[in-house]
N, CA, C and O atoms as CSV, one atom per row, in Angstrom:
chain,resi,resn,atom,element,x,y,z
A,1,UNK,N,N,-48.769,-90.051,-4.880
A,1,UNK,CA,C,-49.988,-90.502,-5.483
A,1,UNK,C,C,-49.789,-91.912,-6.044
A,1,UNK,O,O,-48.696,-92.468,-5.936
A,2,UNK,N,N,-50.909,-92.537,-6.686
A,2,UNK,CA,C,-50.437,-94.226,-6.712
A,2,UNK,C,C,-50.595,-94.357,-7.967
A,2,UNK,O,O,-50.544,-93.429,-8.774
A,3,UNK,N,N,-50.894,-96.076,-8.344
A,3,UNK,CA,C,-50.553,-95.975,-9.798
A,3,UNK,C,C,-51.216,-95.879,-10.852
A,3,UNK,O,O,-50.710,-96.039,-11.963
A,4,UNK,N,N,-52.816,-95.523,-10.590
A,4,UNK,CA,C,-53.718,-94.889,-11.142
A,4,UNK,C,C,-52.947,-93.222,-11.478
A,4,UNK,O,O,-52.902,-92.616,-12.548
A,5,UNK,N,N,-52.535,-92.917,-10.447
A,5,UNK,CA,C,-51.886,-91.111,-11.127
A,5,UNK,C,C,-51.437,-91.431,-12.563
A,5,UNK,O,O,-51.883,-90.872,-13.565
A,6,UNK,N,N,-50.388,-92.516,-12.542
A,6,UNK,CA,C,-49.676,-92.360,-14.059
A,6,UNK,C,C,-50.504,-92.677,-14.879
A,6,UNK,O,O,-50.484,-92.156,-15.994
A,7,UNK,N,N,-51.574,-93.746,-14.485
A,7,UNK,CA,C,-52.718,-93.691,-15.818
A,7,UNK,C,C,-53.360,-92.555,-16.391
A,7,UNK,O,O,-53.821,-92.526,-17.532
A,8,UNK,N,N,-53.387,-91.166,-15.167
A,8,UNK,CA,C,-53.733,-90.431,-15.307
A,8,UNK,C,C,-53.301,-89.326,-15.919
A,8,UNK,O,O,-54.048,-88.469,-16.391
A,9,UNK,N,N,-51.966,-89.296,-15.940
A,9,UNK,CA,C,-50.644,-88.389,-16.452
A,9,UNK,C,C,-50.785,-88.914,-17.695
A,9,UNK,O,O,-51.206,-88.196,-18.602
A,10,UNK,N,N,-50.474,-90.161,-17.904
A,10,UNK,CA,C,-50.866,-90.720,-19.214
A,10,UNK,C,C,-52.095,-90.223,-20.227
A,10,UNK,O,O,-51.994,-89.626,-21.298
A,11,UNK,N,N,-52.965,-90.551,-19.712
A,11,UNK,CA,C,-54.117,-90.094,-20.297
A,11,UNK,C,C,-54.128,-88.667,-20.611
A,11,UNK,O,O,-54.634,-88.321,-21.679
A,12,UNK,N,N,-53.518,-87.587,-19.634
A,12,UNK,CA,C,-53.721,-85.951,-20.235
A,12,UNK,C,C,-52.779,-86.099,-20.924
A,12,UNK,O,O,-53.242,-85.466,-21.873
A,13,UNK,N,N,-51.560,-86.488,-21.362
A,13,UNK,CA,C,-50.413,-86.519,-22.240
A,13,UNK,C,C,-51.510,-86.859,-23.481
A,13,UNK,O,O,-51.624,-85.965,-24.320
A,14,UNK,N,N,-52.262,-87.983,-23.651
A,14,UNK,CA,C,-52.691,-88.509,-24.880
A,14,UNK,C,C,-53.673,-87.616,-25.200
A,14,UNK,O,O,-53.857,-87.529,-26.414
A,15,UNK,N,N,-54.577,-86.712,-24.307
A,15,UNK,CA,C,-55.628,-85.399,-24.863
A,15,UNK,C,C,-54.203,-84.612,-25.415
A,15,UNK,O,O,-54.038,-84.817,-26.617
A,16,UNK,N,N,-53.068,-83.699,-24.752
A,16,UNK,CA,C,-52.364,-82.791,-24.505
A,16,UNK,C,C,-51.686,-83.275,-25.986
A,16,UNK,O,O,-51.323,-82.228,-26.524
A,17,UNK,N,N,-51.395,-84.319,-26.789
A,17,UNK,CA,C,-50.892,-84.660,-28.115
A,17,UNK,C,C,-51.590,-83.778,-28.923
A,17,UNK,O,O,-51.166,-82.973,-29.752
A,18,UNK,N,N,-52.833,-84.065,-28.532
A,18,UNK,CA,C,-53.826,-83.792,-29.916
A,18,UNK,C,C,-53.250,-82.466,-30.299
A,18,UNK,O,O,-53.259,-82.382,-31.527
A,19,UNK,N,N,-52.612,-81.093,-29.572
A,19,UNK,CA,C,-52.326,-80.154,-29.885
A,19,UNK,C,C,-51.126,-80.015,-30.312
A,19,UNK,O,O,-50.668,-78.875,-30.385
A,20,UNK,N,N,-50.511,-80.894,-30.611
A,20,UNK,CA,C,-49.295,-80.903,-31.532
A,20,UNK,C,C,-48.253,-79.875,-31.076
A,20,UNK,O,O,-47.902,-78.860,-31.678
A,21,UNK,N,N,-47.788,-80.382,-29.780
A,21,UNK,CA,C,-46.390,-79.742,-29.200
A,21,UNK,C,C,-44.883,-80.423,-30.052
A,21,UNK,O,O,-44.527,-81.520,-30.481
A,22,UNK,N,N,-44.272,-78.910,-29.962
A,22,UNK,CA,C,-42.811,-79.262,-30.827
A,22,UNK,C,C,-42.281,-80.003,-29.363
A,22,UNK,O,O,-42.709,-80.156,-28.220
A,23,UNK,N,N,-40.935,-80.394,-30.251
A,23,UNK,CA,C,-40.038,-81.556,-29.123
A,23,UNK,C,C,-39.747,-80.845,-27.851
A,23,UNK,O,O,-39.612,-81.479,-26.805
A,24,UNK,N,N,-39.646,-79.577,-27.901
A,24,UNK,CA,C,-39.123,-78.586,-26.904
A,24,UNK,C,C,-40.371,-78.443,-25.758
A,24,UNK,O,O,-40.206,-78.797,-24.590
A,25,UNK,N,N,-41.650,-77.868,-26.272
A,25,UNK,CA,C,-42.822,-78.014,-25.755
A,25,UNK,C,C,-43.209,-79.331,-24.771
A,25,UNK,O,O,-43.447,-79.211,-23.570
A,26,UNK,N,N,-43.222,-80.190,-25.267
A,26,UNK,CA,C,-43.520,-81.996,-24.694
A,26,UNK,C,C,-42.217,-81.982,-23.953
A,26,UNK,O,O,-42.478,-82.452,-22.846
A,27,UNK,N,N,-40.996,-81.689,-24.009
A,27,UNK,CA,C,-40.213,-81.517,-22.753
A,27,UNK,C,C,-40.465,-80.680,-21.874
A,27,UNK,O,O,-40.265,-81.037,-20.713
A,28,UNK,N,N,-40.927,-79.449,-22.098
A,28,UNK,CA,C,-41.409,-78.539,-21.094
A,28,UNK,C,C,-42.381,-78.971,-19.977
A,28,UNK,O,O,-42.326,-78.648,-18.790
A,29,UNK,N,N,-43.511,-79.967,-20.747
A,29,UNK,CA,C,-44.307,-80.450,-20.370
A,29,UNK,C,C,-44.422,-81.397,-19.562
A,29,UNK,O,O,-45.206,-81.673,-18.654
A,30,UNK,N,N,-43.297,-81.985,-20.133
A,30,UNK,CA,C,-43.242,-83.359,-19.117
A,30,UNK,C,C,-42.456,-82.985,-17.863
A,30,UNK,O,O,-42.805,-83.413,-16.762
A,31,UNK,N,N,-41.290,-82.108,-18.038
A,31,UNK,CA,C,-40.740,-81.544,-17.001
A,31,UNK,C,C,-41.243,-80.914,-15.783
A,31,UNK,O,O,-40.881,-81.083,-14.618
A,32,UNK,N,N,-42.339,-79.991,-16.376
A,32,UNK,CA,C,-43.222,-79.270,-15.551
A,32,UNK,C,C,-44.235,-79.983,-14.481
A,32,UNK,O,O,-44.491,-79.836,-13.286
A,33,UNK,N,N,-44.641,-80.770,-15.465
A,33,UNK,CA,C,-45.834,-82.219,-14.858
A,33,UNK,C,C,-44.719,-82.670,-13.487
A,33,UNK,O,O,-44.855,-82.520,-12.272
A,34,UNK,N,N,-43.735,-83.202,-14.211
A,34,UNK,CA,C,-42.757,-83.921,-12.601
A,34,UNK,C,C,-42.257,-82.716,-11.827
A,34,UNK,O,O,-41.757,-82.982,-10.734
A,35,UNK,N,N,-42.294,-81.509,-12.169
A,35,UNK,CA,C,-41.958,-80.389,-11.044
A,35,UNK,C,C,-42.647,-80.453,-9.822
A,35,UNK,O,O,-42.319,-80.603,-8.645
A,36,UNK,N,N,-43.882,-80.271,-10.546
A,36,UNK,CA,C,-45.177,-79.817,-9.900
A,36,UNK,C,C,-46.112,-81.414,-8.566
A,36,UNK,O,O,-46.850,-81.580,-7.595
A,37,UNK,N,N,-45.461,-81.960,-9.368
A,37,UNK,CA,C,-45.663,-83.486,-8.552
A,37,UNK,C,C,-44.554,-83.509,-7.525
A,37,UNK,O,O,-44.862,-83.795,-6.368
A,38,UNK,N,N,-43.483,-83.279,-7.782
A,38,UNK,CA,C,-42.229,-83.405,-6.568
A,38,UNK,C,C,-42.403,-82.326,-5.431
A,38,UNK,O,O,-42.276,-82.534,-4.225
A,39,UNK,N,N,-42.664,-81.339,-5.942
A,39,UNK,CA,C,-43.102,-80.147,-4.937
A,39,UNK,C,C,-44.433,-80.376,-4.455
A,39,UNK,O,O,-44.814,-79.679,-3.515
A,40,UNK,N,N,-45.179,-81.207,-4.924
A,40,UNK,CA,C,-46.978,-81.374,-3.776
A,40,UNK,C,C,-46.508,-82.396,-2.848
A,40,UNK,O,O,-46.782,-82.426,-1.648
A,41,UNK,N,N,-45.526,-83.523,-3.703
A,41,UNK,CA,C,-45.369,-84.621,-2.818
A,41,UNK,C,C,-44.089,-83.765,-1.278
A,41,UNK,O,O,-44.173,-84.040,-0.081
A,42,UNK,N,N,-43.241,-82.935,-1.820
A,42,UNK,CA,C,-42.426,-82.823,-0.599
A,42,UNK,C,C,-43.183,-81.705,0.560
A,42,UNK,O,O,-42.622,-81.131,1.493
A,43,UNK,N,N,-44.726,-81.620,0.123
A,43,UNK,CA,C,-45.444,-80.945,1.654
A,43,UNK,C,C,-46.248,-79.687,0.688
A,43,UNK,O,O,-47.473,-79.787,0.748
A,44,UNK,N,N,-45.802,-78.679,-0.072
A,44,UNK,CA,C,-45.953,-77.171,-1.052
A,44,UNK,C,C,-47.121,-77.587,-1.450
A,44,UNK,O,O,-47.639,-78.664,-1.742
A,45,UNK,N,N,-47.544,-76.020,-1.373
A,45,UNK,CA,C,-49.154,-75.919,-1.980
A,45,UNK,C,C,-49.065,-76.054,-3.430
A,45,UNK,O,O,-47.953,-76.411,-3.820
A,46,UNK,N,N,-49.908,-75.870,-4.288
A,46,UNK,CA,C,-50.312,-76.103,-5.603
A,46,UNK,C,C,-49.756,-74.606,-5.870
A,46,UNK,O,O,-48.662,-74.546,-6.430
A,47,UNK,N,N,-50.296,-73.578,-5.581
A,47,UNK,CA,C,-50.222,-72.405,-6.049
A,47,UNK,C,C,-48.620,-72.096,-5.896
A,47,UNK,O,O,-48.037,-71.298,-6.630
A,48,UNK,N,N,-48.090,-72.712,-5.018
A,48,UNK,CA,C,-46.613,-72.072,-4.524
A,48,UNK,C,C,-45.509,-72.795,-5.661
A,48,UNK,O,O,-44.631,-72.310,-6.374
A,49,UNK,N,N,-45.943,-74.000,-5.481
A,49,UNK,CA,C,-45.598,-74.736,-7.104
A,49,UNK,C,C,-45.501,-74.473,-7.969
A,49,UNK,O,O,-44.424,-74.745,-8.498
A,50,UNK,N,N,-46.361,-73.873,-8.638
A,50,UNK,CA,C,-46.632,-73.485,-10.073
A,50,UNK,C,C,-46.002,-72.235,-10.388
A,50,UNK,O,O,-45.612,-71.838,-11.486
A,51,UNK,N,N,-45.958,-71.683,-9.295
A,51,UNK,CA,C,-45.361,-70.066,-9.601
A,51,UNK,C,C,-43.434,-70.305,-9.295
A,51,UNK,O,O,-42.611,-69.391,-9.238
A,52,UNK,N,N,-43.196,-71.577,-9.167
A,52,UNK,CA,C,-41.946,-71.452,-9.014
A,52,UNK,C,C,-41.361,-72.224,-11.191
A,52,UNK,O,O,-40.302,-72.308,-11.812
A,53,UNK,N,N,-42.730,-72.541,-11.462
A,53,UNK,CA,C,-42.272,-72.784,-12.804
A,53,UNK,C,C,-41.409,-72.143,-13.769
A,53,UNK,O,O,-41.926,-71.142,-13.273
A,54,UNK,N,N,-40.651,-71.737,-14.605
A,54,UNK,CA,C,-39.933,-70.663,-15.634
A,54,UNK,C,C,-40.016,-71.343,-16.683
A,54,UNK,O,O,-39.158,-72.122,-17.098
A,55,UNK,N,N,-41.338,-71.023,-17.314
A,55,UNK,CA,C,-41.893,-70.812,-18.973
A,55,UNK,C,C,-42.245,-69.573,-19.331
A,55,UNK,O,O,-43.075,-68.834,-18.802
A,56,UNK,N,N,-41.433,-69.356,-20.438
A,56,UNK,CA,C,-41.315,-67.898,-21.200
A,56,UNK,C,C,-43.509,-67.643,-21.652
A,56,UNK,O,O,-44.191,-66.622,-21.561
A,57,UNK,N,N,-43.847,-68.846,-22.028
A,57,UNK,CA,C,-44.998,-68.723,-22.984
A,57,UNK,C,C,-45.953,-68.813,-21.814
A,57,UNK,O,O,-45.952,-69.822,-21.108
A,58,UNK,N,N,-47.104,-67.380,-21.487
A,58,UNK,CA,C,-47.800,-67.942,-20.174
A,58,UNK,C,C,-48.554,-68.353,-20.725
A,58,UNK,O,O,-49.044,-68.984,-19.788
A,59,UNK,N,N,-49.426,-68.685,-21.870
A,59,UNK,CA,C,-50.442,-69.429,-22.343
A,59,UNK,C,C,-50.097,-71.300,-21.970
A,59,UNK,O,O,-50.837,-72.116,-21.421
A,60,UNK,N,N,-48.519,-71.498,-22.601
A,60,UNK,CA,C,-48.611,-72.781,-22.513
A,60,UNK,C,C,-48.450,-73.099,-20.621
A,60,UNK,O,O,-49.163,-73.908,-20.027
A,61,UNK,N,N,-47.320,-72.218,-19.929
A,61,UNK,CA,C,-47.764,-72.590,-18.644
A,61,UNK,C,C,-49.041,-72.759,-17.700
A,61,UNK,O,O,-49.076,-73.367,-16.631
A,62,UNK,N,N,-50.163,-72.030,-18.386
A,62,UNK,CA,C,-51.392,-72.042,-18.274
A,62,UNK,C,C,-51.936,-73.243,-18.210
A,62,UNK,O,O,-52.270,-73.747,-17.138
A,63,UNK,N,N,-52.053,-73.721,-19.159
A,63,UNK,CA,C,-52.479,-75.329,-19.971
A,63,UNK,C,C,-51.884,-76.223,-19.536
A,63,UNK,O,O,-52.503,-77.276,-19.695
A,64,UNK,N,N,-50.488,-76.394,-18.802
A,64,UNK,CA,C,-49.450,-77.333,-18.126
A,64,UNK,C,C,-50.596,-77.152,-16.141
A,64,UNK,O,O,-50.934,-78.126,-15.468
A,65,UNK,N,N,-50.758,-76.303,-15.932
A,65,UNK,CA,C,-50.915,-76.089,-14.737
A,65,UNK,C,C,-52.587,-76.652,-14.643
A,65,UNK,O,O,-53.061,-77.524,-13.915
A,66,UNK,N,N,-53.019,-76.088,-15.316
A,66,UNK,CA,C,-54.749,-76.670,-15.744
A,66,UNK,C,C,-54.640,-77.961,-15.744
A,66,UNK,O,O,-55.354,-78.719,-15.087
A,67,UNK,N,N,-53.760,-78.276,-16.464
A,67,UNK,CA,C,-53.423,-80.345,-17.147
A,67,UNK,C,C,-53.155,-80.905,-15.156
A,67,UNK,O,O,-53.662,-81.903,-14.643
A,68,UNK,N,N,-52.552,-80.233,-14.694
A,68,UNK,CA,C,-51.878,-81.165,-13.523
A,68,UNK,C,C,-53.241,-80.841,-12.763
A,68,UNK,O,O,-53.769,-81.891,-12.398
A,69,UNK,N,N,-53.695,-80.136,-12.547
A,69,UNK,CA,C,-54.610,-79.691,-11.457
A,69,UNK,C,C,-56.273,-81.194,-11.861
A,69,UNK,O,O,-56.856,-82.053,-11.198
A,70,UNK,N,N,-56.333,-80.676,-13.256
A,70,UNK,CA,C,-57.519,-81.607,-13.890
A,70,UNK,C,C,-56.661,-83.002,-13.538
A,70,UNK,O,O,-57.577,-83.824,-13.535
A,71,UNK,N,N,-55.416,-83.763,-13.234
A,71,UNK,CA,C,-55.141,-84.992,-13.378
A,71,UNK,C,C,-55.235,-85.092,-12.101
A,71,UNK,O,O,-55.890,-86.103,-11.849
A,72,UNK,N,N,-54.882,-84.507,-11.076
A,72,UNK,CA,C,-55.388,-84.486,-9.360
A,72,UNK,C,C,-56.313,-84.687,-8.739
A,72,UNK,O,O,-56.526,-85.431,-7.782
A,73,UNK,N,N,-57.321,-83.533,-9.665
A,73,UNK,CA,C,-58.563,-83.923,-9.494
A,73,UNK,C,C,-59.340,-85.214,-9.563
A,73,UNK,O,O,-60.081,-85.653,-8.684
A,74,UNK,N,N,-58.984,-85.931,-11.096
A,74,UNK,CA,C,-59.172,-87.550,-11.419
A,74,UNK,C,C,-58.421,-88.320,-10.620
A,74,UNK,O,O,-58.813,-89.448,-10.321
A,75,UNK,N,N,-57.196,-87.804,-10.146
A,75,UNK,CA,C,-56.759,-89.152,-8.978
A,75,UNK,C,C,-57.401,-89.254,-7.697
A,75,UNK,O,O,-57.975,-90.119,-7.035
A,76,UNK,N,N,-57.125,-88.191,-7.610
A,76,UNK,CA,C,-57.954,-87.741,-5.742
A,76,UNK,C,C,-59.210,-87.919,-5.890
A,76,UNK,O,O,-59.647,-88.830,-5.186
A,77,UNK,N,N,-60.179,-87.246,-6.726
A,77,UNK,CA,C,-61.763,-86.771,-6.162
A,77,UNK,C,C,-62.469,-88.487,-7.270
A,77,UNK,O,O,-62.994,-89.434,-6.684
A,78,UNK,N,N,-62.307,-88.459,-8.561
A,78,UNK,CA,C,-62.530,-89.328,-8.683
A,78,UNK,C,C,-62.025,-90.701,-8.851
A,78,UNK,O,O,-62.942,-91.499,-9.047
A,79,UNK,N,N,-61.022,-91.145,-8.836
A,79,UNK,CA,C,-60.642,-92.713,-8.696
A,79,UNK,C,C,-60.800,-92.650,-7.291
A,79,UNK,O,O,-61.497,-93.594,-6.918
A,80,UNK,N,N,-60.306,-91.662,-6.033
A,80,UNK,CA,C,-60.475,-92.169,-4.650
A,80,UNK,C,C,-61.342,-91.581,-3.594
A,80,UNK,O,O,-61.383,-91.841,-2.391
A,81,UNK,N,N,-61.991,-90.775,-4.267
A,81,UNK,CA,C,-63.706,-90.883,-3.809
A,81,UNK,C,C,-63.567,-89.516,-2.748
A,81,UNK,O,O,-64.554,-89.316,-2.041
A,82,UNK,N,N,-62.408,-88.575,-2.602
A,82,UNK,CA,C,-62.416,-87.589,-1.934
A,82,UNK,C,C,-63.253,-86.707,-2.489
A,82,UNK,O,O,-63.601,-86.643,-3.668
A,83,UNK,N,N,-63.668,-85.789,-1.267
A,83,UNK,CA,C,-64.946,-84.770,-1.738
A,83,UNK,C,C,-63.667,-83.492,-2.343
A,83,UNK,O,O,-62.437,-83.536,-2.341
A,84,UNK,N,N,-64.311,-82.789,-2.656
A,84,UNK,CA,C,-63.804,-81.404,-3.353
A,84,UNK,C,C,-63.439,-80.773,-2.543
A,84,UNK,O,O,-62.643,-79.978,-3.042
A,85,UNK,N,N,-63.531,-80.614,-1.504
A,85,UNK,CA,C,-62.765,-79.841,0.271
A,85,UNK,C,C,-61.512,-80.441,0.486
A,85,UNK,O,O,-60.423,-79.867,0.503
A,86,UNK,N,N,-61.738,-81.615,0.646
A,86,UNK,CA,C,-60.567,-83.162,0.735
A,86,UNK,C,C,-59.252,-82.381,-0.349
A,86,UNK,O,O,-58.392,-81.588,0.031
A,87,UNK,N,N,-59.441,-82.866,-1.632
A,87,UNK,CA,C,-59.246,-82.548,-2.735
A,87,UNK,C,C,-58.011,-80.806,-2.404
A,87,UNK,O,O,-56.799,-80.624,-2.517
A,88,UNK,N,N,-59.056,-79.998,-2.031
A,88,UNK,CA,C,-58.550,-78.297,-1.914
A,88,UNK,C,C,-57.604,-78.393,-0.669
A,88,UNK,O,O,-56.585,-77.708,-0.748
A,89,UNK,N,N,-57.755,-79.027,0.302
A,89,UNK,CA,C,-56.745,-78.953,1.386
A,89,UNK,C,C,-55.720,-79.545,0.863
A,89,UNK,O,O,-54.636,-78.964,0.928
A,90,UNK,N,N,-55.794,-80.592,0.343
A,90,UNK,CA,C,-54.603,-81.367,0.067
A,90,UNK,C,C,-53.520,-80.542,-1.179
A,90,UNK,O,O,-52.354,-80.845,-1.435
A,91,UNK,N,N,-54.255,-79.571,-1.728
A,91,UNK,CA,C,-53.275,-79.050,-2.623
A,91,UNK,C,C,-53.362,-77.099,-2.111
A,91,UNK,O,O,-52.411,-76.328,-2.238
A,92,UNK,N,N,-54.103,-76.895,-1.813
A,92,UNK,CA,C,-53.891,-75.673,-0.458
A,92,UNK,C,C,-54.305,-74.582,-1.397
A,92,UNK,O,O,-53.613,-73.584,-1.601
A,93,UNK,N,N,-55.619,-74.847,-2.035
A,93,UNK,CA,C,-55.806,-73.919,-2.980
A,93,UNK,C,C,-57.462,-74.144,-2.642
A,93,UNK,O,O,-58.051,-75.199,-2.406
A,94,UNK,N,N,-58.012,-72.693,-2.711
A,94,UNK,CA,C,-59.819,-72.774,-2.254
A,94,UNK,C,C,-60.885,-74.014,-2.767
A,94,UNK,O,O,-61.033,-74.397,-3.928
A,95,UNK,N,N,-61.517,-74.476,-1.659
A,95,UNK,CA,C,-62.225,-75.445,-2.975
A,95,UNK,C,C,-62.752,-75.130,-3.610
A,95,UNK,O,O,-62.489,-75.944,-4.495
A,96,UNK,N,N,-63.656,-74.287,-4.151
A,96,UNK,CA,C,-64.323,-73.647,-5.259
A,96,UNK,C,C,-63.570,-72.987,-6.610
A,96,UNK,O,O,-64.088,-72.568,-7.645
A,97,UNK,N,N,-62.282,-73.045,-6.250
A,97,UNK,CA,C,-61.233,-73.533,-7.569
A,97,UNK,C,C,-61.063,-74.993,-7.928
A,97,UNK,O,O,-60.676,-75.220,-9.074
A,98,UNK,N,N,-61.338,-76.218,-6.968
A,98,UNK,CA,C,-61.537,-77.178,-7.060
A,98,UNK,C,C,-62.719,-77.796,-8.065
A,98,UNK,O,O,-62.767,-78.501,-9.073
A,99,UNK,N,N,-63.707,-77.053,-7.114
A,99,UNK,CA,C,-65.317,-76.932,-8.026
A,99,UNK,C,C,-65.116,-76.958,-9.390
A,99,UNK,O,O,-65.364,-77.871,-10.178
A,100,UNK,N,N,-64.409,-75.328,-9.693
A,100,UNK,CA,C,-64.506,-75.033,-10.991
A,100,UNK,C,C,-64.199,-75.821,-11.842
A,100,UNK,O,O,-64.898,-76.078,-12.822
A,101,UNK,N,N,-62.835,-76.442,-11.528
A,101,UNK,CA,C,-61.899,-76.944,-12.577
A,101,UNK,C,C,-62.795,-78.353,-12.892
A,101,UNK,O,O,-62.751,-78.718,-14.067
A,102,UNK,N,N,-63.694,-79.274,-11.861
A,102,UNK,CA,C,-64.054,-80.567,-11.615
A,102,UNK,C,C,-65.722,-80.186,-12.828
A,102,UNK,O,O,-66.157,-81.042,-13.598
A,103,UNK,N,N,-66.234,-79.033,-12.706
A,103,UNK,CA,C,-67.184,-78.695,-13.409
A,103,UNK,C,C,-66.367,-78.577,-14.967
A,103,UNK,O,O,-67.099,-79.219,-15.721
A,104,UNK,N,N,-65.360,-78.125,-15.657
A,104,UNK,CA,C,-64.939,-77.928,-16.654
A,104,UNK,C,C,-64.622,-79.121,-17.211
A,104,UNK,O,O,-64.724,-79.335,-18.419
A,105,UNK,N,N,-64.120,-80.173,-16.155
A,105,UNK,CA,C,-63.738,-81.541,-16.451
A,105,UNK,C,C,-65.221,-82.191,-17.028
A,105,UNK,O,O,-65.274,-83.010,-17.945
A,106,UNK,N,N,-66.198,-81.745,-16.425
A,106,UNK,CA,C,-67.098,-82.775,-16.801
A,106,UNK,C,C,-67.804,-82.144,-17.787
A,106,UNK,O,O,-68.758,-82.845,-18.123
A,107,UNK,N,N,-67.725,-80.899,-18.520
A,107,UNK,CA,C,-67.836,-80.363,-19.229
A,107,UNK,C,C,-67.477,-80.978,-20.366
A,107,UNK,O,O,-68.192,-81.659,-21.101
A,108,UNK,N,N,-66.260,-80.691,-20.489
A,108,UNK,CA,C,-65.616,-81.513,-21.456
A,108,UNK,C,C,-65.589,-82.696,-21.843
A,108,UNK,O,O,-65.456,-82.984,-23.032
A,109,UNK,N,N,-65.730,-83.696,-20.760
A,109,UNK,CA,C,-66.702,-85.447,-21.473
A,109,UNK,C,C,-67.711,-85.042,-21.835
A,109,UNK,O,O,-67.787,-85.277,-23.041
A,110,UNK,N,N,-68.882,-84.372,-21.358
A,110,UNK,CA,C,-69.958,-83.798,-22.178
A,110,UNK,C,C,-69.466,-83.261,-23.620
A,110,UNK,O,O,-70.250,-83.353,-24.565
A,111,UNK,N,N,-68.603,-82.885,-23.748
A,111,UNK,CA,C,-68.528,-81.691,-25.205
A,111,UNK,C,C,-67.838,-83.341,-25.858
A,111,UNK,O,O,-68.662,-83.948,-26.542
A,112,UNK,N,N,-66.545,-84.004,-25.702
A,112,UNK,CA,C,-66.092,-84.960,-26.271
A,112,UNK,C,C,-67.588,-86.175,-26.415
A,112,UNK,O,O,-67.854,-86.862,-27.400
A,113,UNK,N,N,-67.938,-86.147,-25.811
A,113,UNK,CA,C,-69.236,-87.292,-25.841
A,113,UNK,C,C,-70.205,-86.676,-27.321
A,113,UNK,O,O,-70.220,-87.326,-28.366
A,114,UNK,N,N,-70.566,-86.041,-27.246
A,114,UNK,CA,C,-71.218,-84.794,-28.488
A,114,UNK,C,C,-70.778,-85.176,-29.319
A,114,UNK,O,O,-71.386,-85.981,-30.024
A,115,UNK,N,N,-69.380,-84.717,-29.639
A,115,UNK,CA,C,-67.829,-84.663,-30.961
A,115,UNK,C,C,-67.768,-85.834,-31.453
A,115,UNK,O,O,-67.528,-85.967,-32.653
A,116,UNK,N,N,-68.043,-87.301,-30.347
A,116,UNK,CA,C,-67.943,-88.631,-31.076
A,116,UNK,C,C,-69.243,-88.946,-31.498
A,116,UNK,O,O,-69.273,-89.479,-32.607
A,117,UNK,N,N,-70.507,-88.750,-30.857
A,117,UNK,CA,C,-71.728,-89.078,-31.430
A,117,UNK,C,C,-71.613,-88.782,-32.641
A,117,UNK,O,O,-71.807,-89.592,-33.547
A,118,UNK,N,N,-71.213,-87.323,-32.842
A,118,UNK,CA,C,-71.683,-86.750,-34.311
A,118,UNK,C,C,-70.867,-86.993,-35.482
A,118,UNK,O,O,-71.178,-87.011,-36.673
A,119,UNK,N,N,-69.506,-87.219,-34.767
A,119,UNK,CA,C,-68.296,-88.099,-35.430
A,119,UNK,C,C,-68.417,-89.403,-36.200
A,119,UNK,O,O,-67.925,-89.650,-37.301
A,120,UNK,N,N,-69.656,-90.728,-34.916
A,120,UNK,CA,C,-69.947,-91.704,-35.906
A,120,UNK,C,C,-70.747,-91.807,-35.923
A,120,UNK,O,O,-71.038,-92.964,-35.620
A,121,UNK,N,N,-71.885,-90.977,-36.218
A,121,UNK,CA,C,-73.204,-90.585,-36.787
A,121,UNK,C,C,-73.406,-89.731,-38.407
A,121,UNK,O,O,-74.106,-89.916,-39.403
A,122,UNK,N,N,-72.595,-88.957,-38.079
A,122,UNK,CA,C,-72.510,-88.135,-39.275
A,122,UNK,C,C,-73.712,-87.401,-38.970
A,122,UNK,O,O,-74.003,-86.699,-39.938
A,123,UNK,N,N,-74.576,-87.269,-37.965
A,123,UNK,CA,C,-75.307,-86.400,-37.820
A,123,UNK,C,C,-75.047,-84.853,-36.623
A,123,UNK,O,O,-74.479,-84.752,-35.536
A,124,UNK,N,N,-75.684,-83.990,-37.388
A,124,UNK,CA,C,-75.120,-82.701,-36.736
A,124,UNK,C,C,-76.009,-82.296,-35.471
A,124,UNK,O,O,-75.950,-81.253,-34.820
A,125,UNK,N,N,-76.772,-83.300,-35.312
A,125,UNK,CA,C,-78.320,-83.341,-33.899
A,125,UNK,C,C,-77.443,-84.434,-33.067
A,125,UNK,O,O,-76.489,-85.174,-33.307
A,126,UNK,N,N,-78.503,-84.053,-31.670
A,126,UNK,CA,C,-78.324,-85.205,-31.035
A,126,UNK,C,C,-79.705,-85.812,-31.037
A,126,UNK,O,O,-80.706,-85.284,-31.523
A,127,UNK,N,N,-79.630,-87.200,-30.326
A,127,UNK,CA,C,-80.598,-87.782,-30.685
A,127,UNK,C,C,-81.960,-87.137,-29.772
A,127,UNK,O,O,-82.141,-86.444,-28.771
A,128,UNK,N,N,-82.896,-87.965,-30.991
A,128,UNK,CA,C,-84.636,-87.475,-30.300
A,128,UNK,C,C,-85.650,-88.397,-29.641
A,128,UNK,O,O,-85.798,-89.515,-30.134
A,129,UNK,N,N,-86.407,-88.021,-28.512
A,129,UNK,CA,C,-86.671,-88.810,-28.076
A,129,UNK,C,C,-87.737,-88.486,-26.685
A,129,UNK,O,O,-88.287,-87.443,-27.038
A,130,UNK,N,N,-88.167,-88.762,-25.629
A,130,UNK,CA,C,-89.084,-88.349,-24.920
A,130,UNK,C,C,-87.931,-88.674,-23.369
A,130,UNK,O,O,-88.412,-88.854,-22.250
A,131,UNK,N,N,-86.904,-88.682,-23.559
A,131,UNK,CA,C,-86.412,-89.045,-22.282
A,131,UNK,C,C,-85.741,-87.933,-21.573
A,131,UNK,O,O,-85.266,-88.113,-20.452
């Protein structure tokens, strides 16, 4: 992947802070992130990848696997304009797991977009208006 990916790795690292991983955790993390990248890049599906991970905690392997899949998605579908099929072949997982995850993504700028309005508004509405 090119060098938009690391902007992109970057960027879920700087959401993935906000939850305040111990030193052990953020190594797990970062480890996992370059697992999971070395095994898509040497040919392996997404799914075959992830299940070769060994984290005791399945919640946090959960959230590591979600994080890489949502940063794929932003490299592939949106910085390089592949459709969501494109996207699912290339990591060998249905596209409508593709779908999902690309719908949750935009979910979430919706919900963060909200969180800052009301953040430097101080108001608990959104705005009113006829549009």
């Amino acid at each position: 992947m090119s060098e938009q990916w690391k902007e992109t790795v970057e960027d879920r690292k700087e959401m993935a802070e906000n939850i305040d991983f111990s030193e052990e955790e953020e190594q797990i993390y970062e480890e996992s992130i370059t697992r999971i990248k070395e095994g898509m890049d040497s040919g392996l599906g997404f799914d075959e990848v992830c299940s070769k991970l060994v984290i005791k905690d399945k919640e946090f392997k959960r959230l590591i696997i979600d994080d890489y899949l949502k940063m794929a998605i932003a490299d592939l579908h949106f910085s390089k304009e592949q459709s969501t099929q494109e996207v699912a072949d290339i990591l060998k997982i249905p596209e409508s797991r593709v779908a999902s995850a690309r719908a949750e993504m935009l979910e979430e700028v919706l919900q963060t977009s909200i969180d800052t309005y009301h953040s430097e508004t101080g108001r608990d509405e959104g705005p009113t208006g006829n549009a």
